[in-house]
C-alpha positions as CSV (number, residue, x, y, z in Angstrom):
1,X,335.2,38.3,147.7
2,X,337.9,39.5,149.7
3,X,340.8,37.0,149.9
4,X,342.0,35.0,152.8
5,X,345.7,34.4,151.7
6,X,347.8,36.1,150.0
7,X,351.1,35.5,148.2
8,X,354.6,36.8,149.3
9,X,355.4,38.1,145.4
10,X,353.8,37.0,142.1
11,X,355.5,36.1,138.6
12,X,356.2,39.0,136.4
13,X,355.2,39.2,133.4
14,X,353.4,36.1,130.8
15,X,355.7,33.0,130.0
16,X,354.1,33.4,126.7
17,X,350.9,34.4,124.6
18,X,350.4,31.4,122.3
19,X,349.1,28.8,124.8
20,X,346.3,31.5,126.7
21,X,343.3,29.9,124.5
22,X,344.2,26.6,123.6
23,X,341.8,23.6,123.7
24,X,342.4,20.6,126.5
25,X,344.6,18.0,125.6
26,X,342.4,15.9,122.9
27,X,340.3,13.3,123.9
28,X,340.6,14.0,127.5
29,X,336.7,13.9,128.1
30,X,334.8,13.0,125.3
31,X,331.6,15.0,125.5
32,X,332.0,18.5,126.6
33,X,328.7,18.8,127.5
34,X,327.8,19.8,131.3
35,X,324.1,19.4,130.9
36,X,321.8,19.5,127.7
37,X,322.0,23.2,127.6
38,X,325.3,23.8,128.0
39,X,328.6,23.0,126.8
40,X,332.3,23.5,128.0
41,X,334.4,24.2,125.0
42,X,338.1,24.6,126.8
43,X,339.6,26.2,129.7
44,X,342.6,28.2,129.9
45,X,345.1,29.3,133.3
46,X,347.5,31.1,131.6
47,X,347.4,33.9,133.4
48,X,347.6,32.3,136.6
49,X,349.9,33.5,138.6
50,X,351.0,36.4,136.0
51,X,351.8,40.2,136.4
52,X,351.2,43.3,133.8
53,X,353.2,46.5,134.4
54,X,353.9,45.5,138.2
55,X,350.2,44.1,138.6
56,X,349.5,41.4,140.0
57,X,346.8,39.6,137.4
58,X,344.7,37.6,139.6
59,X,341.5,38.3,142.0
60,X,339.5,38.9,138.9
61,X,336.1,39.1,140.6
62,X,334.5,40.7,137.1
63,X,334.3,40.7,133.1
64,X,332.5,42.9,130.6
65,X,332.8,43.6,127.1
66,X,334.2,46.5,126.1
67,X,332.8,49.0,123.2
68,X,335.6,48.0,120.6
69,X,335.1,44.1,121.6
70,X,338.2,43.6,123.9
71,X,337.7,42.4,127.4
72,X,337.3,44.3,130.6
73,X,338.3,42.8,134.1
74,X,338.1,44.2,137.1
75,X,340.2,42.3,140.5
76,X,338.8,43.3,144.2
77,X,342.0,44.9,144.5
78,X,340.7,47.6,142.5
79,X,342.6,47.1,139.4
80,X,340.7,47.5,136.4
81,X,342.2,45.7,133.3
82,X,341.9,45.6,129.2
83,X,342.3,42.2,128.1
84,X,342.9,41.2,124.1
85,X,339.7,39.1,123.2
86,X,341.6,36.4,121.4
87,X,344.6,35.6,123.2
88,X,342.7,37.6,127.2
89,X,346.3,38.9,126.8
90,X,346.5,42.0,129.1
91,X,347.4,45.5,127.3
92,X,346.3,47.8,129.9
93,X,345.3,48.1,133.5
94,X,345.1,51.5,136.1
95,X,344.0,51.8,139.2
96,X,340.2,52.5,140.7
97,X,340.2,54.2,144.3
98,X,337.1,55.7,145.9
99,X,336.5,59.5,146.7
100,X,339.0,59.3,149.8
101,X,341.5,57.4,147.5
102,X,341.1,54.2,149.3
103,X,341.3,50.8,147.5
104,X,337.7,48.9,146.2
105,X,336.7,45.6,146.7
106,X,335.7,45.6,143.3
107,X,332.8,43.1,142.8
108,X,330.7,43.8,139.2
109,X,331.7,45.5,136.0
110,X,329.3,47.5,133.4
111,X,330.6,49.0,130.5
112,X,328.2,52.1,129.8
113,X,327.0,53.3,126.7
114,X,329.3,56.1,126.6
115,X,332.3,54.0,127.7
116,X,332.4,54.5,131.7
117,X,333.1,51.8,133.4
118,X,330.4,51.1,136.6
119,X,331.6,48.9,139.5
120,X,330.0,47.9,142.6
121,X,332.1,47.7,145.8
122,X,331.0,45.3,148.5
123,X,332.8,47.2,151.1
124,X,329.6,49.7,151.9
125,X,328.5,48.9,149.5
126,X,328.6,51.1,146.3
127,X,328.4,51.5,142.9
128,X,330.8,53.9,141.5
129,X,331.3,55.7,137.9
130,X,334.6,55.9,136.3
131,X,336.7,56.9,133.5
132,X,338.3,54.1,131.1
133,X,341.6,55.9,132.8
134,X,340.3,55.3,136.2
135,X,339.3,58.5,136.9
136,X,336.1,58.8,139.9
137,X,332.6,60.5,138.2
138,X,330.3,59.9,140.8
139,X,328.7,57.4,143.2
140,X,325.2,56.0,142.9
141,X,322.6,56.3,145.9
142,X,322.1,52.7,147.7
143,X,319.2,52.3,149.9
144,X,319.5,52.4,153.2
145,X,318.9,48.3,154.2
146,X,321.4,47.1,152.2
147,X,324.6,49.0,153.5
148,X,326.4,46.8,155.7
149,X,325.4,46.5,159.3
150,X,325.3,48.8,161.6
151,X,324.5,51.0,159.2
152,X,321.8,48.9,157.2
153,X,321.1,45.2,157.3
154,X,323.6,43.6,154.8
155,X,326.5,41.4,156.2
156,X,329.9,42.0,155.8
157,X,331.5,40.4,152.4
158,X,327.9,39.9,151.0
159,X,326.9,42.3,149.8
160,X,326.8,43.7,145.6
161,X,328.8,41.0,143.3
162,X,326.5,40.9,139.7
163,X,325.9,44.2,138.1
164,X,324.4,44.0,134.8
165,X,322.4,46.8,132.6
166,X,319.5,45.6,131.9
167,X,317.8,45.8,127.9
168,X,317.7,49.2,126.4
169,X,320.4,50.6,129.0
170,X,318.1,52.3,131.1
171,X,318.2,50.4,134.4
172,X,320.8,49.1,135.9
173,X,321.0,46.2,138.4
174,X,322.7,44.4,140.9
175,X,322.7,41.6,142.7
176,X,323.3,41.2,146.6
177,X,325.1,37.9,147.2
178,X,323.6,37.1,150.7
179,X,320.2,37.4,152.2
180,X,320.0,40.6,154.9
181,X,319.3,40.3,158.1
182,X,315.8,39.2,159.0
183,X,315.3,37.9,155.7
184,X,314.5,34.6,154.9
185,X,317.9,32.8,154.5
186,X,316.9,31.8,150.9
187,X,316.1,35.1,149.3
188,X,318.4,37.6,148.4
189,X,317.7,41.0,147.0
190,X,318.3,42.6,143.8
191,X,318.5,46.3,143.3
192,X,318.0,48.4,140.1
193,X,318.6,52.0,139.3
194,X,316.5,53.9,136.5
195,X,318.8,55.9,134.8
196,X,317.8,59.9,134.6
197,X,318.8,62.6,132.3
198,X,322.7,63.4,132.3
199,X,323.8,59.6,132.7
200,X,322.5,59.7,136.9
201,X,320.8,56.6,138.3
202,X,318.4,56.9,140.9
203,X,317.2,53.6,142.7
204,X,314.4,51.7,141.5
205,X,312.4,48.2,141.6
206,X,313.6,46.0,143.7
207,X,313.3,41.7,143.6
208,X,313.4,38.7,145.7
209,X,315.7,35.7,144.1
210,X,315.6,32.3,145.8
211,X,318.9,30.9,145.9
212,X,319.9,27.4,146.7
213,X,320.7,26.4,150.4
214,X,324.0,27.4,151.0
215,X,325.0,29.4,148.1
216,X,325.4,32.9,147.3
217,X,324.9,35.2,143.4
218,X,328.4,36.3,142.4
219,X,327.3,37.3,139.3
220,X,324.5,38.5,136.9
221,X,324.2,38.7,133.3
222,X,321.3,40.6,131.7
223,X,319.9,38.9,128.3
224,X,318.2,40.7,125.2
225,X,315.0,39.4,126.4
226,X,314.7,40.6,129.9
227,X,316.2,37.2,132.0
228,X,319.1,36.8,133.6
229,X,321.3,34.6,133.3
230,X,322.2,33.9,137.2
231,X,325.8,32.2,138.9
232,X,325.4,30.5,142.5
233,X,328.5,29.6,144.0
234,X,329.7,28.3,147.8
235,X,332.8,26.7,149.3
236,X,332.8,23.9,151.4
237,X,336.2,23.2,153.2
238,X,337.5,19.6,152.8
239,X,334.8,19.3,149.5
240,X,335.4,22.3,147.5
241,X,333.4,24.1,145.2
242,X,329.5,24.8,144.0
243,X,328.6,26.3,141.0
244,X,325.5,26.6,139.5
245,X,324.2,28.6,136.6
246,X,320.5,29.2,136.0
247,X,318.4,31.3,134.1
248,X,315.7,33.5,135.7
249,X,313.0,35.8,135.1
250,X,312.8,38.8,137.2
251,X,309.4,40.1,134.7
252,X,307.0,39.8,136.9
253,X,308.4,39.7,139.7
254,X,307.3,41.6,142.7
255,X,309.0,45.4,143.6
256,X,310.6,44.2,147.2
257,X,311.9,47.7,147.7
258,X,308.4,48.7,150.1
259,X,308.7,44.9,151.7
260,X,311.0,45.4,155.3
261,X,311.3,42.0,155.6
262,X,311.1,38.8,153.0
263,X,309.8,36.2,155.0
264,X,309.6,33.2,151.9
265,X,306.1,32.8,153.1
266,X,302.9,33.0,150.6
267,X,302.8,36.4,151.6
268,X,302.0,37.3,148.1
269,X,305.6,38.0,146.7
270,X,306.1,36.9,143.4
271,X,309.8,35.8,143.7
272,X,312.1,35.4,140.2
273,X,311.7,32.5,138.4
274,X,314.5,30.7,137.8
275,X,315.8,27.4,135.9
276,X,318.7,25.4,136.2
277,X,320.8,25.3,132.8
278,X,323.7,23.2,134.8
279,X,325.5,22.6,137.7
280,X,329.5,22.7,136.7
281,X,330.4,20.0,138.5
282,X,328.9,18.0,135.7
283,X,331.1,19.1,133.4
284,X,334.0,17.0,132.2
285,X,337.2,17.7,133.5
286,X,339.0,18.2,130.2
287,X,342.2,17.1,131.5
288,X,342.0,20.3,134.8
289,X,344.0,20.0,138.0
290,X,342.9,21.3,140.9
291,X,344.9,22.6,143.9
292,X,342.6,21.7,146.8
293,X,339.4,19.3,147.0
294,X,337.4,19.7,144.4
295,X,334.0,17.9,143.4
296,X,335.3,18.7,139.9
297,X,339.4,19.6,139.7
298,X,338.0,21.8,136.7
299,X,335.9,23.9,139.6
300,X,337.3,26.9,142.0
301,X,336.2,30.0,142.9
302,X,334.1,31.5,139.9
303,X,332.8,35.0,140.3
304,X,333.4,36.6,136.9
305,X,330.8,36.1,133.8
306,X,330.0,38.1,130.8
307,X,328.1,37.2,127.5
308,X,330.9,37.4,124.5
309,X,328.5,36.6,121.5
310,X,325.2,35.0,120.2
311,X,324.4,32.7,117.3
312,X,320.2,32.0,117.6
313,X,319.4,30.9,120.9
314,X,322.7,29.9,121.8
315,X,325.3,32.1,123.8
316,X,329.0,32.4,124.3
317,X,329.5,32.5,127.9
318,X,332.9,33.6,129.5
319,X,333.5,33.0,132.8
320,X,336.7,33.4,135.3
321,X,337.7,32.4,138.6
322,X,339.1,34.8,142.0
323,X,342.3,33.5,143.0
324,X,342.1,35.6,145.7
325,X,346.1,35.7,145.1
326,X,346.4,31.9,146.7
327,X,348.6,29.7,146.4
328,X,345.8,26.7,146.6
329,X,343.4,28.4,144.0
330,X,343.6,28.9,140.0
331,X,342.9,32.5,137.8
332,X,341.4,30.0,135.3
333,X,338.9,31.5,132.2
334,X,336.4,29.0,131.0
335,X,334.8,29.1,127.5
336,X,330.8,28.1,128.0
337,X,328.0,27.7,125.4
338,X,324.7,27.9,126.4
339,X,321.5,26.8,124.6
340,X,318.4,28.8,125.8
């Protein structure tokens, strides 16, 4: 999401490489357990406040991993990033523009088959095709509703955050993070794109997901088995942070894309399913420090999430937060298992 403040200048360069990964001071919180499906294994803000190559290394709004198992990140100041697996170390980063050369505000982050990187803007919004150098392919078509008003009936700054391919990398999706206008203020829509011969994508289903009062989807995460996994967040002045990750089931849900307006009425939409797997704020702290209200001083503003490995039904779950280059919040990576 676009930030609100922003600092005068930023430390250059990492104060050192060693410490990005390491585990919360021992016996800080006991269990790490958050719920009884998911675990917290440590946190790390090393690269808070940090620079690469005259880059400021914040706003991260996105994570996907790569082909060769390194980390991509993308800020919503359209810088895209390679980040080392182990140590999330950054070794390269360019620049994204769109068509006219103008800066993104780069929400969601695939990593294609081929090695293209797609990323959804939330300016109109967009979902656009690069090169691993940056370079512009092409732009996907977005239906007409959900541009930003006047133009469609999405609101400014709420547009596409989660974009995930879904199994088999045929169809892509992404996620809208508010409701559009006329909607029912609990359902927001998600879009998909079937992918066509010569790597196009031409829009597709389309699905109602209820989200909790208050909240909006920052991020998506598609799973082997055709559920999401789904993050809620919202910001509360004076209280801070909700966070809220949930597994749904878009596989029988209804196609939207025919429906004008989702009322959340037994009008015979069959909505995606969803089930909480924990709210953060249940977590333990492990020893976190927050720099404004917090239910939780380990919360702030999460909008990054990408699945980094699988051992049975259990998951490794990266997430990271948007600074939104502010002094009062935290670049902070958090290292989740999940138990499905």
């Amino acid at each position: 999401m676009r930030p609100r403040t922003l600092l005068a200048t930023f430390t250059a360069g990492l104060a050192a490489v060693a410490g990005l990964t390491a585990a919360a001071p021992a016996g800080a919180a006991g269990s790490h357990a958050c719920s009884p499906s998911v675990r917290i294994d440590r946190f790390s803000d090393a690269l808070d406040k940090t620079g690469f190559q005259g880059t400021f290394v914040g706003n991260l709004s996105a994570l996907a991993v790569d082909r060769d198992g390194s980390l991509a990140a993308v800020s919503d100041r359209s810088s895209l990033f390679r980040l080392d697996r182990t140590t999330l170390a950054p070794t390269s980063v360019v620049p994204l523009a769109d068509e006219s050369g103008a800066v993104l505000d780069s929400e969601g982050l695939v990593v294609d088959r081929d090695g293209t990187r797609l990323v959804s803007s939330e300016t109109e919004p967009s979902v656009r095709r690069y090169r691993p150098d940056g370079r512009l392919l092409d732009s996907l078509p977005v239906p007409g509703p959900l541009r930003v008003a006047p133009a469609g009936r999405a609101r400014a700054n709420g547009t596409f955050e989660g974009l995930t391919l879904l199994p088999g990398r045929h169809r892509l999706l992404a996620s809208m993070e508010y409701p559009l206008a006329g909607d029912a203020a609990d359902l927001v829509r998600f879009q998909t794109w079937q992918r066509t011969p010569g790597n196009r994508f031409r829009p597709a289903a389309q699905y109602a997901y209820p989200v909790d009062a208050g909240l909006g989807v920052p991020e998506v995460q598609s799973l082997p088995d055709g559920r999401l996994l789904v993050l809620e967040r919202g910001f509360t002045a004076g209280a801070g942070n909700t966070v809220r990750l949930y597994l749904a089931d878009p596989r029988h849900a209804t196609d939207t894309s025919g429906i004008e307006t989702l009322t959340g009425q037994d009008d015979g939409v069959r909505v995606i399913r969803k089930t909480l797997l924990a709210d953060l704020a249940a977590c333990p702290s492990l020893g976190a420090t927050a720099r404004q209200p917090q239910p939780n001083p380990l919360l702030d503003n999460i909008e990054g999430m990408a699945v980094t490995g699988r051992a049975g039904d259990r998951l490794n779950v990266l997430l990271v937060s948007d600074d939104n280059q502010s002094e009062k919040q935290i670049t902070r990576f958090y290292f989740l298992r999940v138990r499905l």
